[in-house]
N, C-alpha and C positions, 0 to 999 in steps of 0.2 A: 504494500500500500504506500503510498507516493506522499509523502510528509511534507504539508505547506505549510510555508514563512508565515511569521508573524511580520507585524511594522518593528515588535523588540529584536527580531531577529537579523532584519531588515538595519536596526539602526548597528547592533555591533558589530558587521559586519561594515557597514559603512566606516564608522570612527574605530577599526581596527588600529588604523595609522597611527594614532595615539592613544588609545585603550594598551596596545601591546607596553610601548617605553613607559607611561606611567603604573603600571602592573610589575613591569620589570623592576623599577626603579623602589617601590613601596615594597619586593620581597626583597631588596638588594638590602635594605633598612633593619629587615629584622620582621616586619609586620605580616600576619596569617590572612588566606583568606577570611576568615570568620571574625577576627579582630575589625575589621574594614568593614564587615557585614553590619559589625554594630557600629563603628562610627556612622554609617550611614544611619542605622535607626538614632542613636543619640542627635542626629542632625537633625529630625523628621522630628524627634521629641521639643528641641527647639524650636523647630517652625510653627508647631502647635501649641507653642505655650505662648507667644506675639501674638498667633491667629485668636487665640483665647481672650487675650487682653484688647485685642479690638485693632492691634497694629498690624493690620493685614500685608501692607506692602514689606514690611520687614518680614514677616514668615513666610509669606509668598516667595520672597530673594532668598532665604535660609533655603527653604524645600528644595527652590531649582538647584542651587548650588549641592544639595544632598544626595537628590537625584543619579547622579551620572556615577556615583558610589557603588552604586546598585550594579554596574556594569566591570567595574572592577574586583571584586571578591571571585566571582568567577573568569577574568580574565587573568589574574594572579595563580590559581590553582590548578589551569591550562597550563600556564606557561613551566610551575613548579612541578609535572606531571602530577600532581594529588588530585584531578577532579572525582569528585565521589559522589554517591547517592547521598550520605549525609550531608555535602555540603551543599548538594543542592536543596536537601529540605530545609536544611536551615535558611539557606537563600531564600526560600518560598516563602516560609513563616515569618520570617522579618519583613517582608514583603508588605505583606496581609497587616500587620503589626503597623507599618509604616504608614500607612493607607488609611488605615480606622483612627490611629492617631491624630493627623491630620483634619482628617473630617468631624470628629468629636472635640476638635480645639474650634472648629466653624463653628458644629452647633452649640457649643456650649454660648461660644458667641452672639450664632443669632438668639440663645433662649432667653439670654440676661439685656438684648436689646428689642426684645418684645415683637421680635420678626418669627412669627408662629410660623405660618407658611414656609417662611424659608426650614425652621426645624424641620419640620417634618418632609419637606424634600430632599435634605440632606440626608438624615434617616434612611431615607427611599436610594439616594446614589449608594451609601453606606453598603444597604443591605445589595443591591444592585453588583457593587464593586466584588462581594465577598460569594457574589452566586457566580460571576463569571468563572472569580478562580475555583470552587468548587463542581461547578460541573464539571470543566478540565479535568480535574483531578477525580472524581467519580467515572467518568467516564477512560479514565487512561485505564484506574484499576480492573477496569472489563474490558479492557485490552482496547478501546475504542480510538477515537480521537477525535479532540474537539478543542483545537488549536485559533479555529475559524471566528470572526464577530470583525465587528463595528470597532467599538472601543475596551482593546485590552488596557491593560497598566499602563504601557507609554504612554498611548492616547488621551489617557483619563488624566496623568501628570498633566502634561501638557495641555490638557485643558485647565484644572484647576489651578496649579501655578500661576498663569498668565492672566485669569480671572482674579488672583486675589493681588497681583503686583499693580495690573493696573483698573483696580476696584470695584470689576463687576461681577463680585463673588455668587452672589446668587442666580446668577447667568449662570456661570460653571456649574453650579450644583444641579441646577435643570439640566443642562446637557448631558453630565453624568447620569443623573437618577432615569433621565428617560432612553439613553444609546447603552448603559450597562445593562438594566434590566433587557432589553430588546436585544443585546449580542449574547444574555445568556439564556434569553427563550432560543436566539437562533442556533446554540452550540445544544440545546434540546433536538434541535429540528434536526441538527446534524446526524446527531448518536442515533435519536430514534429511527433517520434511511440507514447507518451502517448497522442497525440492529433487523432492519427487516430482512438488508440485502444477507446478512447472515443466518438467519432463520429459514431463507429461502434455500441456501447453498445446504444447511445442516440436512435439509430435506430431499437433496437430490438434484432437485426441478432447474 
């Protein structure tokens, strides 16, 4: 079965060029992948405690800057030959961690600024964000794939990032809440034809 790109996949291959020397450069120091893994969440934990306090453009700039972290813990443990299934769970779950972080420094935001609607939209990207990578991952454990959608992680950074630097967060949160939820009904729609077309084969026909 023929395994397609995501845009994440799409992007480190693009920024190999310098993804590789600065991965080099940070094991050359002494630094694990998995150390880097949390710098990156410690980064996420600061952009969400600005986002909390209502200074949006300053965690907005924190996150982006934190961001591209995420593409170095695994470009470090290529380069060290150690890539592993552990590190990549653990990359996954800091991921998810990063993500929810972030978005619960919003709402915590809008709940203390009396922006009800926006809570509960964010809420809705929240849960949206966390079904994407779940289906993924329900769907690989039955051998399936469901790599496919609208707005994976890159997408969804790069949207909310850029919505809270330059201050039209509750714009981001809509785009989220309604393209996550919608790419993880579509990674349904996916699993459920590679579950018929297996059903079909199991049969003979």
């Amino acid at each position: 079965m023929r395994v397609k790109k995501t845009f994440t996949d799409f992007l480190r291959v693009t920024f190999k060029w310098i993804l590789d020397p600065i991965g080099g450069f940070l094991n050359k120091i002494g630094l694990t992948p998995n150390s880097v893994t949390l710098i990156g969440v410690a980064g996420n934990v600061a952009a969400a405690y600005f986002v909390a306090r209502g200074e949006l453009v300053t965690g907005g700039i924190i996150m982006l800057i934190a961001w591209p972290i995420d593409a170095l813990d695994g470009t470090m443990a290529r380069l060290r030959g150690e890539a592993s299934d552990w590190g990549a769970f653990v990359d996954s779950v800091s991921d998810r961690y990063s993500e929810l972080i972030i978005l619960g420094g919003l709402l915590y935001h809008f709940s203390m600024t009396n922006q009800d609607v926006a809570s509960v939209v964010t809420f809705a990207a929240a849960a949206g964000s966390i079904l994407v990578s779940y289906v993924k991952a329900r769907a690989e454990a039955q051998s399936f794939s469901a790599k496919e959608g609208l707005l994976t992680r890159a997408e969804r950074y790069l949207v909310l990032g850029p919505s809270l630097v330059f201050g039209f967060p509750v714009i981001g949160v809509w785009i989220i809440a309604v393209l996550a939820n919608f790419t993880a009904l579509q990674r349904i729609w996916v699993v459920r034809a590679q579950a018929h077309r297996r059903a079909i084969e199991s049969k003979g026909v």
